[in-house]
TORTIKOL-264175 format. One record per residue (C-alpha): residue in one letter; x, y, z. Coordinates in Angstrom, 3 decimals, m for minus. Example, Ala and Ser with C-alpha at 12.3 -4.5 7.8 and 13.67 -1.06 7.14 Angstrom:
% TORTIKOL-264175
{'A',{12.300,m4.500,7.800}}
{'S',{13.670,m1.060,7.140}}
END
This chain:
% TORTIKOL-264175
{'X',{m36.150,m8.688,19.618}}
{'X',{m35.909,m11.315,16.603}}
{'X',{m33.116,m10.298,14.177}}
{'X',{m34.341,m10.429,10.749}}
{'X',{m31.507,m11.690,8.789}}
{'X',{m30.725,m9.876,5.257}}
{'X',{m30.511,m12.324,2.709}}
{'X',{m27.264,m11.155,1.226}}
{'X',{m25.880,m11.680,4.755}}
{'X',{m23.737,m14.652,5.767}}
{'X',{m25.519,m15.921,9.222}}
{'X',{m23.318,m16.490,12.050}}
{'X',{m22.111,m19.504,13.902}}
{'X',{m23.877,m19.818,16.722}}
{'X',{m21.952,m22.572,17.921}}
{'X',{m18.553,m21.262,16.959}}
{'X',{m19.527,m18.047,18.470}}
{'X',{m19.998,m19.656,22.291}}
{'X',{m17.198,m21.373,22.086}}
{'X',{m15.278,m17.991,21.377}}
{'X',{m16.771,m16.520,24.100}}
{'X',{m16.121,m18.876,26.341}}
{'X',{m12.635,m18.872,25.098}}
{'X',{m12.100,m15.049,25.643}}
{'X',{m14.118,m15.366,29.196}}
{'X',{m11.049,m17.729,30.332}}
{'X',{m8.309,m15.837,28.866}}
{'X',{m9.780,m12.662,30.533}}
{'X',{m9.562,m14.776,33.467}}
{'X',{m6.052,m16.277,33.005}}
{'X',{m4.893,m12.716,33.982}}
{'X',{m6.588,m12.424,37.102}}
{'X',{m9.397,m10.318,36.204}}
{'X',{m13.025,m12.116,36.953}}
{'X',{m15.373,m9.534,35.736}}
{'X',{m13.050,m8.327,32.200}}
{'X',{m14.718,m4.665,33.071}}
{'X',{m12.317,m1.977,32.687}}
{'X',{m9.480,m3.678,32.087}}
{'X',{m8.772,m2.445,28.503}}
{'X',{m11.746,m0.467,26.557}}
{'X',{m13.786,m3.158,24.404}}
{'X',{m11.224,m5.743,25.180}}
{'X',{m13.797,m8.644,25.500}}
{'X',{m15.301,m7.550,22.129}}
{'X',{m12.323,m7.653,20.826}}
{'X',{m11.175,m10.848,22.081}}
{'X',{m13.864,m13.125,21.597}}
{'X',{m13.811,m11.969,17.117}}
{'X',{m10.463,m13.149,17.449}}
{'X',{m11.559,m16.283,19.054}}
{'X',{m14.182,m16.657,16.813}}
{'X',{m12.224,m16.343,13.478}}
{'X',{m8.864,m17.889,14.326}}
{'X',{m9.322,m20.467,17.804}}
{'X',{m4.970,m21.097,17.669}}
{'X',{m3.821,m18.353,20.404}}
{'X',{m0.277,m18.786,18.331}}
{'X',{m1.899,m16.774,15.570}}
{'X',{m3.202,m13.845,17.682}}
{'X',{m1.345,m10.711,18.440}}
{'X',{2.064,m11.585,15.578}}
{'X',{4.591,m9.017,14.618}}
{'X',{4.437,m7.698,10.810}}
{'X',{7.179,m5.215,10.621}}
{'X',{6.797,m2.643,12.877}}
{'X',{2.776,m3.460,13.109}}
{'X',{1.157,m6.669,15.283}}
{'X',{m1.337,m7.946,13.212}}
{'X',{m4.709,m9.139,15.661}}
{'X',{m4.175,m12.747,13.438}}
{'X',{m1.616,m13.734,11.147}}
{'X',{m2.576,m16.912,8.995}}
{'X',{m0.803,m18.575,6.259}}
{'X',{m3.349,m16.319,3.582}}
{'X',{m4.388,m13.618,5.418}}
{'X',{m4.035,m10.905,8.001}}
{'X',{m7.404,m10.313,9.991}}
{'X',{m7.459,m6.947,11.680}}
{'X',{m10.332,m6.511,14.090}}
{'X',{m11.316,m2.872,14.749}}
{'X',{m13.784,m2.400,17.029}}
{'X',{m13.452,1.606,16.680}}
{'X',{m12.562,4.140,14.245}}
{'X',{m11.817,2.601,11.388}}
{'X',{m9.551,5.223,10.059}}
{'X',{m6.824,4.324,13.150}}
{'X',{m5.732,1.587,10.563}}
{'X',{m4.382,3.379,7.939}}
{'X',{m0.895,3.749,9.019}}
{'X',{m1.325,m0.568,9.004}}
{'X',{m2.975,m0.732,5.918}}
{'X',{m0.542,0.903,4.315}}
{'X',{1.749,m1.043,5.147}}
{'X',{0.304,m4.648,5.286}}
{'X',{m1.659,m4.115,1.888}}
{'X',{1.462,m3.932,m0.436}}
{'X',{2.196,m7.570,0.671}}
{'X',{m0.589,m9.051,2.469}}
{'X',{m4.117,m10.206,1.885}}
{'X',{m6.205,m8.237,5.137}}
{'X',{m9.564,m8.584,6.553}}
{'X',{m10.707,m6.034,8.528}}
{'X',{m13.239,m6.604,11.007}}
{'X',{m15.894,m4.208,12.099}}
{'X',{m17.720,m5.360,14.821}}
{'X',{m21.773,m3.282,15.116}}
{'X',{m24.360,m3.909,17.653}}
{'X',{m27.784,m4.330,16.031}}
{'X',{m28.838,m5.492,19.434}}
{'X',{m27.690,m3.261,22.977}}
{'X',{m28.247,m3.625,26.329}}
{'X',{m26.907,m0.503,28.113}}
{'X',{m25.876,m1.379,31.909}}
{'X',{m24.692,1.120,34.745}}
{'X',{m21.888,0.295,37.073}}
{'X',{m21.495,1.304,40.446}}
{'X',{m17.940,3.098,39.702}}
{'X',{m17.247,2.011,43.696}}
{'X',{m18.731,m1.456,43.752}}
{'X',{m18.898,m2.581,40.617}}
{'X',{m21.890,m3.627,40.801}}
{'X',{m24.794,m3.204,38.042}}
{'X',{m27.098,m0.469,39.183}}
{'X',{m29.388,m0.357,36.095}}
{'X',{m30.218,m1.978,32.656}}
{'X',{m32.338,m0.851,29.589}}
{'X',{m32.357,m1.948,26.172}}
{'X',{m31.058,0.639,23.498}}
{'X',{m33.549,2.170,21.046}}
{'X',{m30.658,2.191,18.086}}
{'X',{m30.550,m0.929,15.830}}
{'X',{m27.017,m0.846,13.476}}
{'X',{m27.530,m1.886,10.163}}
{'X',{m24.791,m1.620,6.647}}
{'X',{m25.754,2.038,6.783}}
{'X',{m24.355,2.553,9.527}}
{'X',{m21.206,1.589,8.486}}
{'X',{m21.087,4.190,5.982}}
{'X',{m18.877,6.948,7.925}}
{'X',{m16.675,4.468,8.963}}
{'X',{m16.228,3.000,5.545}}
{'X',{m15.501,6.612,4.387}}
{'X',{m12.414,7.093,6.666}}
{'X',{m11.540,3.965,4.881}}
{'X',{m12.210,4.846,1.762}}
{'X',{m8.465,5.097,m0.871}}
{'X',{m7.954,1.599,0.651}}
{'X',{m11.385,m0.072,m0.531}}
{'X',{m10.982,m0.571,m3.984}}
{'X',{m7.229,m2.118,m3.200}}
{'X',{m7.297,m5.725,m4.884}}
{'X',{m5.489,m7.193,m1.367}}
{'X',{m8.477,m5.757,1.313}}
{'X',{m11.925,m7.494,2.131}}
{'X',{m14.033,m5.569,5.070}}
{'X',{m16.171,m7.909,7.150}}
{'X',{m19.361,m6.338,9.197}}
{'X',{m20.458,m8.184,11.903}}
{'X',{m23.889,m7.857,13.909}}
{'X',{m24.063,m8.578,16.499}}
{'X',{m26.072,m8.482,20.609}}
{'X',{m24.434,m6.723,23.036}}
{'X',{m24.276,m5.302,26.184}}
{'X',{m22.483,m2.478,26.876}}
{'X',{m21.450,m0.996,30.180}}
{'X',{m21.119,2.011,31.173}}
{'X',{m20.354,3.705,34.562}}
{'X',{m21.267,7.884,35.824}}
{'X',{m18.995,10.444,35.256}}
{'X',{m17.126,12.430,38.422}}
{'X',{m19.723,14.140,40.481}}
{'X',{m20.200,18.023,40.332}}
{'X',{m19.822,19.875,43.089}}
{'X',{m23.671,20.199,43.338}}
{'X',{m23.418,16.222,43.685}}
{'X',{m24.999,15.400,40.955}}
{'X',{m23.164,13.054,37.557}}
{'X',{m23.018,14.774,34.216}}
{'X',{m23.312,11.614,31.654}}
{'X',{m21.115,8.238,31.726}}
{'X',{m18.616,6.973,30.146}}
{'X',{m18.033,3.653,28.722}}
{'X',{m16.379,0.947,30.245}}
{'X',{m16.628,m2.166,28.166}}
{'X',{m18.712,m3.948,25.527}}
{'X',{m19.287,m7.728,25.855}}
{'X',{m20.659,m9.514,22.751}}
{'X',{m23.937,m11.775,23.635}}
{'X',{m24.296,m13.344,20.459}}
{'X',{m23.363,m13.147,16.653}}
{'X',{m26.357,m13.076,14.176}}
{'X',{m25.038,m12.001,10.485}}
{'X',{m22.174,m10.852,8.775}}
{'X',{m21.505,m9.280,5.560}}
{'X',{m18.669,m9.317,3.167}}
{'X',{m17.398,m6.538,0.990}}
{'X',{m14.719,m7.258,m1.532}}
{'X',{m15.857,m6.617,m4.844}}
{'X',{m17.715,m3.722,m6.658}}
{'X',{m20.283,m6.528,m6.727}}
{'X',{m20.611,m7.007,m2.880}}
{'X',{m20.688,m2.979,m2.460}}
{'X',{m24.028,m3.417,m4.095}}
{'X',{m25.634,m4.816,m1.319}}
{'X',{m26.013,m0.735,m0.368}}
{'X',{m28.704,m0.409,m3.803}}
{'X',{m32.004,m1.128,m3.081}}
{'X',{m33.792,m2.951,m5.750}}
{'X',{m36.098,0.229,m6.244}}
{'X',{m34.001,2.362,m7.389}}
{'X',{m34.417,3.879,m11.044}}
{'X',{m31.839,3.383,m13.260}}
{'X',{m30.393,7.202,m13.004}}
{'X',{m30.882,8.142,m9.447}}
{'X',{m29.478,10.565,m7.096}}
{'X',{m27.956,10.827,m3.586}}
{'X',{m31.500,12.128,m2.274}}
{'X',{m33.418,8.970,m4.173}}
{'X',{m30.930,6.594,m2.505}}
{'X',{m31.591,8.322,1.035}}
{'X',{m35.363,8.220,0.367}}
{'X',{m35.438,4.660,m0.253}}
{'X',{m32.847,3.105,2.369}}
{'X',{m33.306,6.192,5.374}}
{'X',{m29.260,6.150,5.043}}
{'X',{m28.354,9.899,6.557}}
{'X',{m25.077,9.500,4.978}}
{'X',{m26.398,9.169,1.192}}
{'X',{m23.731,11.119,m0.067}}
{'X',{m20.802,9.636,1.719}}
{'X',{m22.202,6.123,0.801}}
{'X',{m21.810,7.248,m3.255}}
{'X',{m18.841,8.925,m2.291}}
{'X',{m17.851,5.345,m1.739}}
{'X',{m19.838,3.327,m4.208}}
{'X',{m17.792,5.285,m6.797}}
{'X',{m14.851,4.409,m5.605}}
{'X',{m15.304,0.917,m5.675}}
{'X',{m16.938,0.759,m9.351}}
{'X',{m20.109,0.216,m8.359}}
{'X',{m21.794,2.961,m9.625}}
{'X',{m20.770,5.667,m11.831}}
{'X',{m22.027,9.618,m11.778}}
{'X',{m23.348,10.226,m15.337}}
{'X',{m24.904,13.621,m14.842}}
{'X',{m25.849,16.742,m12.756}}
{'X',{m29.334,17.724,m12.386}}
{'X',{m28.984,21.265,m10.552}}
{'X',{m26.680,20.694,m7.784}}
{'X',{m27.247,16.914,m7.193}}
{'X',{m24.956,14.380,m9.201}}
{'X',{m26.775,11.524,m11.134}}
{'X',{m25.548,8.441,m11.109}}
{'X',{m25.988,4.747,m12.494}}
{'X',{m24.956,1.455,m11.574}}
{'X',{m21.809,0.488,m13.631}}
{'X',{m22.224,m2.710,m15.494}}
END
């Protein structure tokens, strides 16, 4: 599948981006492990962004008070978070006071789902995924964000990127037969766009250019397919992008501010 690059997006470093695998491949290595499956959930993923935006391992992994920061820079903190997003408040609040953060939000808009032999280890079966993440998706996650958005010290980076993601059967029933899987690990296969958020500006990469100047949360849904319309001006709001002008029955109206 060709990924069709948004042109608000910032397109990734394809070159960078190898090296930073390769980089996390070898410290997977370094600690004996040679496949980097189920050592620590999404610990690849997690290793190679770090790679990727800071190569100096002195920089990874640095104590902030009572926090490690994933990278510590003379400007910035960069906090990767492969997962919930709202695990970083306790950090936010205290690194945002003081610190300039990035957080990190890694989304596949490319997976390859592969089963693993939980007794060999060995890959059993491989199909591509039928979902394709895009900003909306970020929405809930950006929501259990939220009080921290507008805050003049945070920036949120989304990245795209191809995966493959493995995943191995859960314990047999006693009728013999696996109920689901679970997942074991995500490996990044290559980095094709990133967007920044920042500004009420940036948040307005969310608006399509259709939309009539008063709109509401079911115009925006109609036009983007976001399921999460409401949460998204939930957030919009927040930021200063737009601002809720009016009620028409039970739906708020809203512009965007100027």
């Amino acid at each position: 599948m060709d990924i069709k690059i948004p042109e608000f997006a910032i397109p990734g470093n394809a070159s960078l981006f190898s090296q930073a695998c390769d980089l996390a491949r070898r410290f997977a290595y370094s600690d004996g492990d040679k496949s980097g499956i189920g050592r620590l959930s999404e610990r690849r993923l997690h290793s190679t962004l770090k790679f990727y935006y800071e190569s100096d391992i002195s920089l990874h992994e640095i104590k902030v008070g009572p926090y490690f920061a994933d990278i510590l820079t003379s400007s910035r903190i960069i906090e990767i978070q492969t997962g919930d997003l709202g695990l970083l408040r306790k950090k936010l609040d205290f690194f945002l006071p003081e610190h300039r953060v990035t957080v990190v939000h890694p989304m596949a808009s490319e997976l390859r789902i592969s089963r693993i032999d939980p007794e060999t280890g060995e890959r059993t079966s491989s199909r591509k995924s039928p979902l394709h993440a895009d900003i909306y998706t970020a929405v809930p996650q950006l929501y259990r964000i939220r009080p921290y958005l507008s805050h003049r010290n945070l920036a949120v980076r989304l990245v795209f990127l191809s995966m493959e993601e493995f995943r191995t059967p859960t314990k047999k029933h006693a009728w013999g037969r696996h109920k689901g899987s679970v997942r074991l690990e995500r490996f990044p296969e290559a980095l094709h766009y990133e967007v920044d958020l920042s500004t009420p500006e940036d948040y307005r990469v969310f608006l399509p250019n259709e939309l009539p100047k008063r709109f509401t949360s079911s115009d925006l849904k109609c036009l983007t397919g976001c399921k999460n319309a409401s949460l998204l001006l939930t957030i919009l709001t927040s930021v200063g992008t737009v601002v809720r002008v009016g009620k028409i029955g039970n739906s708020y109206v809203y512009e965007i501010k100027e």
